[in-house]
C-alpha positions in Angstrom: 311.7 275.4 199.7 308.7 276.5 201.7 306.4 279.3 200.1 304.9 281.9 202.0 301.1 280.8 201.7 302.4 277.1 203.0 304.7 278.8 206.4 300.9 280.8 206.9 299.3 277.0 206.8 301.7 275.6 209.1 300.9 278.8 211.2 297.7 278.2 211.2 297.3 274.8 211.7 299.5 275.7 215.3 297.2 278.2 216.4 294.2 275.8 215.9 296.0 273.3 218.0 297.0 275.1 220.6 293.2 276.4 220.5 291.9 272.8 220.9 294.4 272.2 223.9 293.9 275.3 225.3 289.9 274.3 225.6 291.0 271.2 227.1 293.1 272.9 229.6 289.9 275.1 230.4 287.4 272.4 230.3 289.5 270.6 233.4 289.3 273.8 235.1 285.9 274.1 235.4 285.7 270.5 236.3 288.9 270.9 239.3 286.5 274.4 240.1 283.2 272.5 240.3 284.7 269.5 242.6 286.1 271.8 244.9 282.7 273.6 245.6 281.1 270.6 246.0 284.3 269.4 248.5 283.8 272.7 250.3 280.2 272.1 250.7 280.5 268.7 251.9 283.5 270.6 254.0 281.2 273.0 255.9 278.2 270.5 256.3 281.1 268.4 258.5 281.4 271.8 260.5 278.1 272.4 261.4 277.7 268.4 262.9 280.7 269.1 264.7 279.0 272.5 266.2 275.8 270.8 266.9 277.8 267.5 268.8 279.8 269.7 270.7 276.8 271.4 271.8 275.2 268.2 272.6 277.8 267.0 274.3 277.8 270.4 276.6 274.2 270.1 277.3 275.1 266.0 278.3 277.8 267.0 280.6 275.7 269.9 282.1 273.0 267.6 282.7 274.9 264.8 284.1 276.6 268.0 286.5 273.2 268.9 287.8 271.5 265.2 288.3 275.6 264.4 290.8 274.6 267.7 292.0 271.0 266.7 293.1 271.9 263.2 293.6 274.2 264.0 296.4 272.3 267.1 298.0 269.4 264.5 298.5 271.9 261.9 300.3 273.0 264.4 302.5 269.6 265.1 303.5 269.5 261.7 303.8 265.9 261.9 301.7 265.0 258.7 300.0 262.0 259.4 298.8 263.9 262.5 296.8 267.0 260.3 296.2 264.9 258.1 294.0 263.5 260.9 292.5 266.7 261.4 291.0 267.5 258.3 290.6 264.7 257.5 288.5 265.9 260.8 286.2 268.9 259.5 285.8 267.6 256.0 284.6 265.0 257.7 282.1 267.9 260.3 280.6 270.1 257.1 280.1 267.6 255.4 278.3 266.8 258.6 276.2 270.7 258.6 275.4 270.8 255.4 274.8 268.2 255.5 272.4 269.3 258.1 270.7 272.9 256.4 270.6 271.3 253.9 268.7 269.0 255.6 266.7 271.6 257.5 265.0 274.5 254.7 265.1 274.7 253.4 261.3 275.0 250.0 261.3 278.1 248.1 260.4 277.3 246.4 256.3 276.8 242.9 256.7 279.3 240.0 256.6 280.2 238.7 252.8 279.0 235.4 252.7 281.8 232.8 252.8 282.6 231.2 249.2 282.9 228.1 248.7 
């Protein structure tokens, strides 16, 4: 037979239990809540490169408009001395490009060395 002061025991030893898992349960929270901030910051910071690229890449695509714009008007006027002109702008803006290409072009990890 169980007495009374044992069933409020038992009781008791349930609720603390369920307290300690219930802490648990909480204490994973925080840390699923925490990552995902962190993820959504990471998140946003991949937005704002993509913003900045695209408008890059406009300014690019504008540029290289205007230069075949320019390029073309001076070859109808059949003026070399302005063809170049452009020319020579092109060559320096593909350098710049190229540069920056590079500059900001992570290189690939070296190779493993072989094992013997």
């Amino acid at each position: 037979m169980i007495w009374p002061w044992q069933q409020f025991d038992v009781l008791q030893r349930l609720i603390v239990l369920h307290s300690q898992q219930l802490a648990q349960i909480n204490s994973k929270l925080d840390t699923l809540i925490a990552r995902e901030a962190s993820e959504m910051a990471s998140m946003d910071d991949i937005k704002a490169a993509v913003v900045n690229e695209t408008t890059v890449i406009g300014s690019v695509t504008t540029l290289l408009t205007q230069l075949s714009q320019q390029l073309s008007d001076a070859l109808k006027n059949e003026d070399p001395a302005e063809a170049q002109a452009v020319l020579d702008e092109v060559n320096a803006n593909i350098k710049a490009l190229s540069d920056a290409v590079a500059a900001n072009t992570p290189q690939p990890p070296p190779a493993p060395a072989p094992t013997v």
